[in-house]
C-alpha positions in Angstrom: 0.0 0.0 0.0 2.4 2.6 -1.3 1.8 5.9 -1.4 -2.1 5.8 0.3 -3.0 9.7 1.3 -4.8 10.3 4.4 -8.1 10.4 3.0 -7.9 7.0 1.4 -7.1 5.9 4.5 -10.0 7.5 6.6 -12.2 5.7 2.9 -10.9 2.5 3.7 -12.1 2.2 7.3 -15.0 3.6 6.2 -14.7 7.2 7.9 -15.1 10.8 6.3 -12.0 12.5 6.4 -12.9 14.7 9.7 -13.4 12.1 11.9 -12.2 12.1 15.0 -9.0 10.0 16.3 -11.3 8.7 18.6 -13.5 7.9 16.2 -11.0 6.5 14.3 -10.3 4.4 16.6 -13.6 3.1 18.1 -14.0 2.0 13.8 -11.2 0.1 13.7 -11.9 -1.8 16.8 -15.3 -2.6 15.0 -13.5 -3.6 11.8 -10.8 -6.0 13.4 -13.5 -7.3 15.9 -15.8 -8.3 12.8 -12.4 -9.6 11.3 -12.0 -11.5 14.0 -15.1 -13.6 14.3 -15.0 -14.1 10.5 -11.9 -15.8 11.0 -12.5 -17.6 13.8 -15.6 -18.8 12.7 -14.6 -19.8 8.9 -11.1 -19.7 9.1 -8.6 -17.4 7.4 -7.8 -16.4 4.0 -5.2 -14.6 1.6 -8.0 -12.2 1.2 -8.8 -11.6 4.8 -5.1 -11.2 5.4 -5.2 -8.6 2.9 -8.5 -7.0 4.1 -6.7 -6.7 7.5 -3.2 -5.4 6.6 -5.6 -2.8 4.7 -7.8 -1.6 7.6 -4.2 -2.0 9.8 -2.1 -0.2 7.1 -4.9 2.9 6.9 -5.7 3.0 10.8 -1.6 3.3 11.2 -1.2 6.1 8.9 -4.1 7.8 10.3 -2.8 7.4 14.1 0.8 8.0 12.7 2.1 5.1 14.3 5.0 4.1 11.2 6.4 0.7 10.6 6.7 -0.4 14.5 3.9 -2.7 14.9 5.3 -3.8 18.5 2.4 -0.8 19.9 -0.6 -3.1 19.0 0.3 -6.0 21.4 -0.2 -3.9 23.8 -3.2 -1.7 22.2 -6.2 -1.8 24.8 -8.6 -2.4 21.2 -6.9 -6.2 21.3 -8.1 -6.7 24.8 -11.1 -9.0 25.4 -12.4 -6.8 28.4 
């Protein structure tokens, strides 16, 4: 995903391009938690790995977290609480 601007991003999650980090971050949450129960449910494949490194790749830009992807094991949107 070379290249993506901002606003493609906030389109591939889904968002208009004013939204909110928070927002942001609650759609992502949605996104990966639907991801999720697809997955566990019917298992994975190469598509729904791409789907996610999309939504990931877009949600990354956005929060301007770059290339370090050690933040999201700890990200409170992975917890089950």
């Amino acid at each position: 995903m070379a290249d993506i601007t901002e606003k493609s991003c906030y389109e591939i999650l889904g968002l208009s391009d004013n939204a909110d980090k928070e927002h942001v971050e609650k759609k992502y949450a949605m996104l990966v938690k639907q991801y999720k129960h697809k997955t566990d449910e019917y298992g994975t494949t190469n598509e729904d790995l791409e789907y996610y490194n999309r939504i990931t790749k877009a949600y990354n830009e956005i929060m301007g977290i770059k290339g370090d992807y050690s933040e999201a094991v700890n990200n409170p949107l992975f917890s089950d609480a």
